[in-house]
C-alpha positions as CSV (number, residue, x, y, z in Angstrom):
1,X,-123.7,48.1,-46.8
2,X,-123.0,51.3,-45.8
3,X,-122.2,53.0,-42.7
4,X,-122.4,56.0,-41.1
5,X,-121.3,56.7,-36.9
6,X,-120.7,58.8,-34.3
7,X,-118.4,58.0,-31.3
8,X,-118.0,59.8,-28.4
9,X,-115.6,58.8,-25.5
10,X,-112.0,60.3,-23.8
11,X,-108.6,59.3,-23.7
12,X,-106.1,58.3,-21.1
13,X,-102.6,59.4,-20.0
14,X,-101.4,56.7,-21.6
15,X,-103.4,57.8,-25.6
16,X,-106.1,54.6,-24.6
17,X,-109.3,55.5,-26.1
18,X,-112.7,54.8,-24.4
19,X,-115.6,55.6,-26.5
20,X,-119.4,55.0,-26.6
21,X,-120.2,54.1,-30.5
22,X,-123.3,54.7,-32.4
23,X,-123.3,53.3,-36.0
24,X,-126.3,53.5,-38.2
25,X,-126.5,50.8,-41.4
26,X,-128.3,50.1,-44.3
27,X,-128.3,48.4,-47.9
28,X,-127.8,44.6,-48.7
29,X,-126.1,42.8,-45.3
30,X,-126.5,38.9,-44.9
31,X,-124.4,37.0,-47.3
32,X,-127.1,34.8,-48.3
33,X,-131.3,35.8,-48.4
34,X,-133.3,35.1,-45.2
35,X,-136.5,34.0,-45.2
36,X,-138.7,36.1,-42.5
37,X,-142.2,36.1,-41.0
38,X,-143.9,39.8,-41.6
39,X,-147.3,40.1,-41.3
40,X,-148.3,36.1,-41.4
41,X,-146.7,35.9,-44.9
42,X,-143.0,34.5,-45.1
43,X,-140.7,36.2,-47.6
44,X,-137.4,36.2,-48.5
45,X,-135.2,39.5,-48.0
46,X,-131.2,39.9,-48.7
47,X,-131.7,43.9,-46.6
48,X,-131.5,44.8,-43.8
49,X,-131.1,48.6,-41.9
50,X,-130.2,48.4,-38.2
51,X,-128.2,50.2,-35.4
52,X,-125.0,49.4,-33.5
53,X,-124.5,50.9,-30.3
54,X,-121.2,49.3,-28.6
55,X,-119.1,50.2,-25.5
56,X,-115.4,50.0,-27.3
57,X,-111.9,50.4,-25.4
58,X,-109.2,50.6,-28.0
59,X,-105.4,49.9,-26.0
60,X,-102.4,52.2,-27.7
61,X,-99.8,49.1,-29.1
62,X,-96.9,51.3,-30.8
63,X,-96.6,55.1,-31.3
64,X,-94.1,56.7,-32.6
65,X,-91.3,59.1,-30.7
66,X,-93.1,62.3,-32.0
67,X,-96.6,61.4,-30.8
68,X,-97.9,61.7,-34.8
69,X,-98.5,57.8,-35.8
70,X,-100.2,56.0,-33.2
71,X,-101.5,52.4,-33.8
72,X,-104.2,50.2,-31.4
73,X,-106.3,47.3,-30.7
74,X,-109.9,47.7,-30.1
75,X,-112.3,45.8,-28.6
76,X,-116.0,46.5,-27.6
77,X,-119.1,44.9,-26.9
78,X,-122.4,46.1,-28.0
79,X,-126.5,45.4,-28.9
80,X,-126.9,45.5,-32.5
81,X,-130.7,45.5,-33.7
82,X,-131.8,44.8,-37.9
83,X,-135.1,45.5,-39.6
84,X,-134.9,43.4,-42.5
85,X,-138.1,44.9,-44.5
86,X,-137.8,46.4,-47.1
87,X,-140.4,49.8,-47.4
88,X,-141.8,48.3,-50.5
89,X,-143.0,45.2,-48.3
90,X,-144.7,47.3,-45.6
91,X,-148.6,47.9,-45.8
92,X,-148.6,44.4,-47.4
93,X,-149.8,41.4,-46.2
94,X,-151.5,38.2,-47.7
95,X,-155.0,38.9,-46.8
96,X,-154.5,42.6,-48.7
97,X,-155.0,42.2,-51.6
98,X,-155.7,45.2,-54.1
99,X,-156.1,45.4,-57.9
100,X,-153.6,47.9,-58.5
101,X,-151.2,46.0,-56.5
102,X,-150.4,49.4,-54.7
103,X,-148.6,48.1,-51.1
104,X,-149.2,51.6,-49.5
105,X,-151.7,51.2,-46.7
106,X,-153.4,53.9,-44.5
107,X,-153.0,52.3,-41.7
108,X,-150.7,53.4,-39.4
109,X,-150.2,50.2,-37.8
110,X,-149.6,48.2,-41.1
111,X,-147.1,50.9,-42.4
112,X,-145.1,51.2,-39.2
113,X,-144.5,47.6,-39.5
114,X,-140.8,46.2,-39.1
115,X,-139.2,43.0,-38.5
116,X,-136.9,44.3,-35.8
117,X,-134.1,41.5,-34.4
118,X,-131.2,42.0,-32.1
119,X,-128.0,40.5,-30.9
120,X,-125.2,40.8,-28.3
121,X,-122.4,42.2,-30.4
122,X,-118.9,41.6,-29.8
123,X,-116.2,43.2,-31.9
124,X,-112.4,43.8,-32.8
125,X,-110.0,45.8,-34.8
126,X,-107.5,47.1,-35.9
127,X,-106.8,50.6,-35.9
128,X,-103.9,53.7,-37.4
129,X,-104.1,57.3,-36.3
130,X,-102.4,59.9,-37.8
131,X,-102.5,62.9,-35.6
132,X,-102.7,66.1,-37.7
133,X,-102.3,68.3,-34.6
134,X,-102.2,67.3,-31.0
135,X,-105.9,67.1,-30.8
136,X,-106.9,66.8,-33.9
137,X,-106.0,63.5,-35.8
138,X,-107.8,60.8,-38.6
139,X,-108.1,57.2,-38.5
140,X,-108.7,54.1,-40.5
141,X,-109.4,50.9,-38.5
142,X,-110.5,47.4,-40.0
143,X,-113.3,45.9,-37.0
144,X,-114.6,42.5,-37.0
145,X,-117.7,41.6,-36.1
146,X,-119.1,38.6,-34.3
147,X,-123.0,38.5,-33.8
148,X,-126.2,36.3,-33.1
149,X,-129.6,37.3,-34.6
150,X,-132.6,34.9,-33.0
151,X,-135.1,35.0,-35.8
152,X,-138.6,33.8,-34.8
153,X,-140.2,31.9,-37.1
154,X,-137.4,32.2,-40.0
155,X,-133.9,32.3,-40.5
156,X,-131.2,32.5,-37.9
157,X,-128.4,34.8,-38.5
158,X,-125.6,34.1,-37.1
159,X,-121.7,34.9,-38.0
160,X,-119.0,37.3,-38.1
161,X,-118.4,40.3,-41.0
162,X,-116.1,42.8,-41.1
163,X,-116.3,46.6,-42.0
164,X,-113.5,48.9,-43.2
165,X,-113.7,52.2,-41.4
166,X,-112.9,56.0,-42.2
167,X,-112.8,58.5,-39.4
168,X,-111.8,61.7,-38.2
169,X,-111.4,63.1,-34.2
170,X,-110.7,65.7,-32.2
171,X,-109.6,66.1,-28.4
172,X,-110.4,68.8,-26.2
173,X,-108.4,70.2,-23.8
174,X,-106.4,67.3,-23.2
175,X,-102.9,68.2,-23.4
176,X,-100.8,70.5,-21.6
177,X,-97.8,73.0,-23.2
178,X,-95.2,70.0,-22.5
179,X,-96.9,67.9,-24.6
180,X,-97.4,70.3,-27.1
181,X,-93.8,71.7,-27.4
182,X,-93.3,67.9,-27.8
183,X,-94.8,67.6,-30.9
184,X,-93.2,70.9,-32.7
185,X,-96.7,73.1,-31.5
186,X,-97.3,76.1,-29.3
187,X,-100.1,77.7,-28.4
């Protein structure tokens, strides 16, 4: 599956992080096929496309004595909502049924169509910063998932997964001179 988010938030006194994350999925995601209800047909479907949007707090646990290497635990808890149809299946439904076998439909209502689900998301992680300047730093963090999708009228999916993340930040305005003569800069 891949991945691709945004996260906005501050940070403490102390280098805790707060942020507000917005990640944005698709490709293959449950480990085994789910059968789904779209459009009074049930099919079978290993994709799925979604959105994560999480409140996350991640707690500085070491860092070293020149501020550069900094590593945390994160925790956050979140909505995360799936469509798991595919476009080829959208337009298409048992009662449709055309000699070309074209599933394009011109019907707005038919083509819009998307078997949405959603769950309470909790997660943890992991996570290493290397700070490249004061305010400027990347990141790799390993987060674990834990999540509960209510599928009505098919398969429940329910579980944990984890991702493997690469990032890159910035702060503004967030330290003074002291801090910066601390770590070998000036302004």
């Amino acid at each position: 599956m891949s991945v691709l988010g945004l996260s906005i938030g501050g940070n403490f006194n102390n280098g805790d992080l707060m942020d507000v994350t917005f990640e944005g999925m698709i490709g293959s995601a449950p480990a085994e096929p789910v059968q789904i209800t779209f459009l009074d047909s049930m099919i079978t479907t290993d994709f799925a496309s979604g959105i994560y949007v999480a409140l996350e707090y991640d707690k500085v646990v070491w860092r070293s004595s020149n501020f550069r290497h900094r590593i945390g635990l994160r925790g956050g808890v979140g909505y995360s909502n799936i469509n798991l149809v595919q476009e080829r299946y959208r337009g298409s439904s048992n009662n449709n049924n055309n000699n070309n076998n074209n599933n394009n439909t011109n019907n707005p209502e038919q083509r819009d169509q998307r078997k949405l689900i959603g769950s309470i998301t909790g997660s943890g992680a992991l996570s290493y910063s290397f700070f490249i300047t004061p305010a400027v730093y990347v990141n790799a963090m390993g987060k674990y998932f834990l999540h509960d999708y209510r599928n009505a009228g098919g398969s429940d999916i329910r579980g944990s997964n984890w991702t493997a993340t690469l990032g890159f930040g910035f702060f503004m305005g967030t330290y003074t001179e002291s801090e910066r003569r601390k770590l070998g800069y000036s302004l």
